[in-house]
C-alpha positions in Angstrom: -7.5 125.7 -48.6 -7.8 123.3 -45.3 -11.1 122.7 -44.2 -11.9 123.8 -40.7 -12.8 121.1 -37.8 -14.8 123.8 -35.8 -16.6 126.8 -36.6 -15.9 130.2 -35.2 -17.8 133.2 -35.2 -16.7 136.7 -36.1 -15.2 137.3 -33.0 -13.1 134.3 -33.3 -14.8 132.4 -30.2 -15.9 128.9 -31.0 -19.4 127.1 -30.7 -20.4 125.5 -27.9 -21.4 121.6 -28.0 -25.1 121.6 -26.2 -23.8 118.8 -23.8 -21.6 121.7 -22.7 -24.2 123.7 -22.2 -26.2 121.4 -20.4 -23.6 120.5 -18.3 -23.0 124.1 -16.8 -26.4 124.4 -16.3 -26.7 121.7 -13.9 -23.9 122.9 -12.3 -25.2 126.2 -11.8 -28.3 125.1 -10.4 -26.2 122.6 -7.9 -24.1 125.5 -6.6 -27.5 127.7 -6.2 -29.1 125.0 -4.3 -26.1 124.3 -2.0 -26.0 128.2 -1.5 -29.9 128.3 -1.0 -29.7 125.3 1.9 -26.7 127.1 3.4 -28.5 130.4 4.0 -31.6 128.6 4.9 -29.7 127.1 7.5 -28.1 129.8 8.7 -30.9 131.9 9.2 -33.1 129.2 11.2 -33.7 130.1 15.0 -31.5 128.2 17.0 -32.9 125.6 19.8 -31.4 124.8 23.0 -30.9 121.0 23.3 -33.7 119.0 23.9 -32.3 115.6 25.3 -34.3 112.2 25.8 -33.1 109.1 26.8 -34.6 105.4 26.5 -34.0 101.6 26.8 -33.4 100.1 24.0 -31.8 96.8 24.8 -30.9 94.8 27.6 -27.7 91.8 27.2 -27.6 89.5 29.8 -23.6 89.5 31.0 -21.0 87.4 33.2 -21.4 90.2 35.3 -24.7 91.6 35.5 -26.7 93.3 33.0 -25.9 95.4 29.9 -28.4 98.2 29.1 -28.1 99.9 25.6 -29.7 103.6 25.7 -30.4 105.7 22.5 -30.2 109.5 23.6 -31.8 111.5 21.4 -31.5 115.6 20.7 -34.7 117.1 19.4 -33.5 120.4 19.4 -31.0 122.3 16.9 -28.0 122.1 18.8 -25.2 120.3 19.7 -24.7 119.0 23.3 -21.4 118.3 24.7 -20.5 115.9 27.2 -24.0 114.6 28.2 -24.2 112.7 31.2 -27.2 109.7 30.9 -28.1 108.1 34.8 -29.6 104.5 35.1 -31.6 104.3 37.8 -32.9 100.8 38.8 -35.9 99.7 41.4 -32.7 99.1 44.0 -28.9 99.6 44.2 -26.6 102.3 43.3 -27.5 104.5 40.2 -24.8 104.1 37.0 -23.7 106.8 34.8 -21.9 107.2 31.4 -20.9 109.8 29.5 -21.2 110.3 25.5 -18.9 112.8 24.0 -21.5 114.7 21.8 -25.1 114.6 20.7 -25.0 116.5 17.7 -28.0 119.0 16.8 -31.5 116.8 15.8 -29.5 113.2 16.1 -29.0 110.6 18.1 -25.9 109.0 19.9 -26.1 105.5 22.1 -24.8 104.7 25.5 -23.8 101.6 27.3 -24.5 101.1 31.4 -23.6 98.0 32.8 -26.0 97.1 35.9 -25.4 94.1 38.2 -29.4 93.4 39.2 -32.3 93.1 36.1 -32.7 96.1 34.8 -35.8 95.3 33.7 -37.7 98.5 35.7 -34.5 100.8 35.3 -35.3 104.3 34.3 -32.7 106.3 32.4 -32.3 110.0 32.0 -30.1 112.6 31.0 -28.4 114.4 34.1 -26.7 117.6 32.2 -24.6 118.4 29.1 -22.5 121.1 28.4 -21.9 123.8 25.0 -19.6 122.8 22.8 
């Protein structure tokens, strides 16, 4: 008679190699964990945006000044379309829009200004719900 290469049980089912065993284990307790952040997610309040703008960098240019500005979302949700307004000390206030801020993140802004911005202000003028 042939000697086996695995052993069965009664029923015919073969052993299990432990680094089998350990494997599904680990990825059991990944797919509970991705489950457990999902619903965690899902059942956190939801926050309106909370939008801040600042200076973060000012490039001299051929023609004038560029400002870089960080706008930043301290709330849960995504904003849409937010509108960020340079104001400097004098002359016409400059605008640029960013496509999204997504939900506690950041996005940056360029506004080019043809006096020293060195005073300017920036804020965020409106958004909208994507």
């Amino acid at each position: 008679m042939a000697p086996r290469s695995k052993s069965t049980s009664v029923s015919g089912a073969t052993d299990r190699p432990v680094l089998q065993w350990v494997m599904a284990a680990i990825g059991g307790l990944v797919t509970l964990s991705v489950i457990g952040v999902v619903l965690w997610e899902a059942l956190q309040p939801a926050s309106p945006p909370e939008l801040h703008a600042r200076i973060v960098d000012i490039t001299p240019a051929t023609t004038g000044f560029t400002v870089r500005v960080e706008i930043t979302n301290d709330g849960s949700d995504t904003a849409a379309g937010v509108t960020v307004v340079g104001q400097p000390d004098a002359g016409a206030p400059v605008a640029a829009t960013v496509d999204y801020v997504p939900g506690r993140g950041q996005a940056v802004a360029w506004l080019r200004f043809a006096q020293d911005p060195a005073s300017a202000t920036v804020s965020v003028a409106g958004w909208s719900e994507p």
